[in-house]
C-alpha angles and dihedrals in degrees: 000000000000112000119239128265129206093261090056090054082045101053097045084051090051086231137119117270087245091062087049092050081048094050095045090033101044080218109124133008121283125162126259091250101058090036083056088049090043085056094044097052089046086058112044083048100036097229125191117198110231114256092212099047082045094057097046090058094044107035079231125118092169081219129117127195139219144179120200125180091248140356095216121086142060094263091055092046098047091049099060087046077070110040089043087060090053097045099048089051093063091037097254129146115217121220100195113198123186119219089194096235087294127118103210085060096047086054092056088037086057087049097049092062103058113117093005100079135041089224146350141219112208109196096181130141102194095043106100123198092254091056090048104047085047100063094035118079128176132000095330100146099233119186111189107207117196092339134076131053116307076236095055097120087222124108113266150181118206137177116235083238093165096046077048098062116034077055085062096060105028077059086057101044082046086055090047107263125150121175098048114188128205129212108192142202131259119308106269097013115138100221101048090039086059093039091054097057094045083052091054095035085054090045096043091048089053089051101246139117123273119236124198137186130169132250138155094222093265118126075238099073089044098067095041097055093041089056096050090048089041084058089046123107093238101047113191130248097208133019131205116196127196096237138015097253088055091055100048092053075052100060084043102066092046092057085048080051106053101240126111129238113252102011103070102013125013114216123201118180135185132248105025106237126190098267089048089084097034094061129092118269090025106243124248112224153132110291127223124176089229096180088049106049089050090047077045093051092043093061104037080055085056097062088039084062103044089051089062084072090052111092097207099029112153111237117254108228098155128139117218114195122202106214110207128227130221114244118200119216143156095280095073101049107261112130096172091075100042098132116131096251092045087229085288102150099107106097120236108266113255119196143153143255108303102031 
């Protein structure tokens, strides 16, 4: 059956197509008695007003957009939980994009959103402030999450990825450790770029020798760099990977390997997923509160929205920063705080410029 279109509607009510678009739109005033027919026509037809038309008419999609590195993995799905509860709340619809970890395709994804979306969240480390004022145009509310200059001049929402780190091994000289290893992030990636210098400044200030290794954040690459230090003449005593999957490919391939954490080697990772305090033993790391801070973007998207309708709204350039905290837990030795939760209810700190 063919769907109906607004001059149907129109024609059962016995109105003009305009005091239908009133009736469907709030905008003009129509009676109660023509409002009462519109409603009954929509009904009896089922009538669904046409998102494109509706947007036309009110510069509004109801859509936001946004464009992640990657869409695997347990950070990026706990984040849009996050995000999805925020937006339902205010009645939007997401259209989530990967840039697989690329900057020239988080540069097309960006494109591909204009004019489909209200507004749109980039969480994208390779993405520079240059890259991303050239492939936006207009009013388009635009919130930059762990990626971008810190003198972008666009909203934004960072992890202290260097204060992070550098928590992470001063924990492991204080418990002892000596020969700290590091497992890093993708070449050219903003978060383990920064991770990685808070790891060496934290080594260098305690007097001992950086050692680093690559990844690309995938248990993966865990396991694989874990086995080739495992097979090294100087074989650590604690690791500290860029990220929690990493470290618990980590903690796999000693167990392949027959030795015990921490015992033998003490592993610390970074974000705190979900799994991190599921596995045994329960990982030490830096904990996040993933599902919070994207409920937290996506509202803060929403006001920047809203701003775009006030004539003489003030521009949000402010930089919000998510301090990490430290979570104990059996990897690194401490037995004391060996709970499931590793005592992790305590939220990351989020301020702003300045703090």
């Amino acid at each position: 059956m063919k769907a109906a279109t607004i001059r149907d509607v129109a024609e059962r009510a016995h109105v003009s197509v305009a005091s239908v678009s009133r009736v469907l739109t709030g905008a003009g005033a129509v009676t109660d008695a023509t409002r009462a027919r519109v409603m009954e026509a929509v009904d009896a037809l089922s009538y669904v007003p046409h998102s494109g038309a509706r947007s036309l008419s009110t510069s509004r999609t109801d859509t936001v957009g946004v464009i992640l590195p990657d869409l695997f993995g347990e950070f990026f799905s706990e984040l849009i939980r996050g995000m999805d509860v925020a937006a339902r709340a205010h009645g939007l619809h997401l259209i989530v994009s990967s840039s697989h970890d690329d900057a020239a395709d988080a540069s097309a994804a960006i494109r591909s959103m204009r004019g489909r979306v209200d507004g749109l969240i980039v969480l994208s480390p390779h993405l520079d402030s240059a890259n991303l004022t050239g492939n936006l145009s207009g009013r388009l509310p635009v919130l930059l999450m762990n990626g971008g200059e810190a003198d972008s001049g666009r909203p934004s929402i960072a992890v202290d990825n260097v204060g992070g780190a550098v928590a992470a091994v001063e924990h492991l000289v204080a418990m002892g450790y000596r020969r700290i290893a590091h497992i890093g992030g993708p070449a050219g990636n903003l978060e383990a770029r920064e991770r990685q210098a808070g790891y060496v400044q934290a080594v260098l200030a305690a007097g001992l020798e950086p050692a680093v290794h690559n990844g690309d954040f995938t248990q993966a690459s865990g396991h694989v760099a874990m086995t080739a230090l495992l097979r090294g003449r100087d074989r650590p005593d604690a690791l500290f990977a860029a990220n929690d999957m990493m470290a618990i490919g980590a903690l796999l391939a000693l167990q392949e390997a027959g030795l015990r954490c921490p015992d033998d080697i003490a592993v610390v990772g970074f974000d705190d997923v979900p799994i991190a305090a599921l596995v045994r033993p329960g990982l030490t790391t830096l904990h996040i509160d993933i599902a919070e801070t994207g409920r937290h973007a996506m509202e803060r998207l929403v006001r920047l929205i809203a701003a775009t309708s006030l004539p003489d709204a003030v521009p949000d350039t402010t930089r919000e920063t998510i301090h990490p905290r430290l979570v104990i837990r059996q990897s690194c030795g401490s037995p004391q705080f060996s709970t499931l939760d590793g005592g992790a209810s305590a939220p990351a700190r989020l301020v702003s410029n300045g703090e």
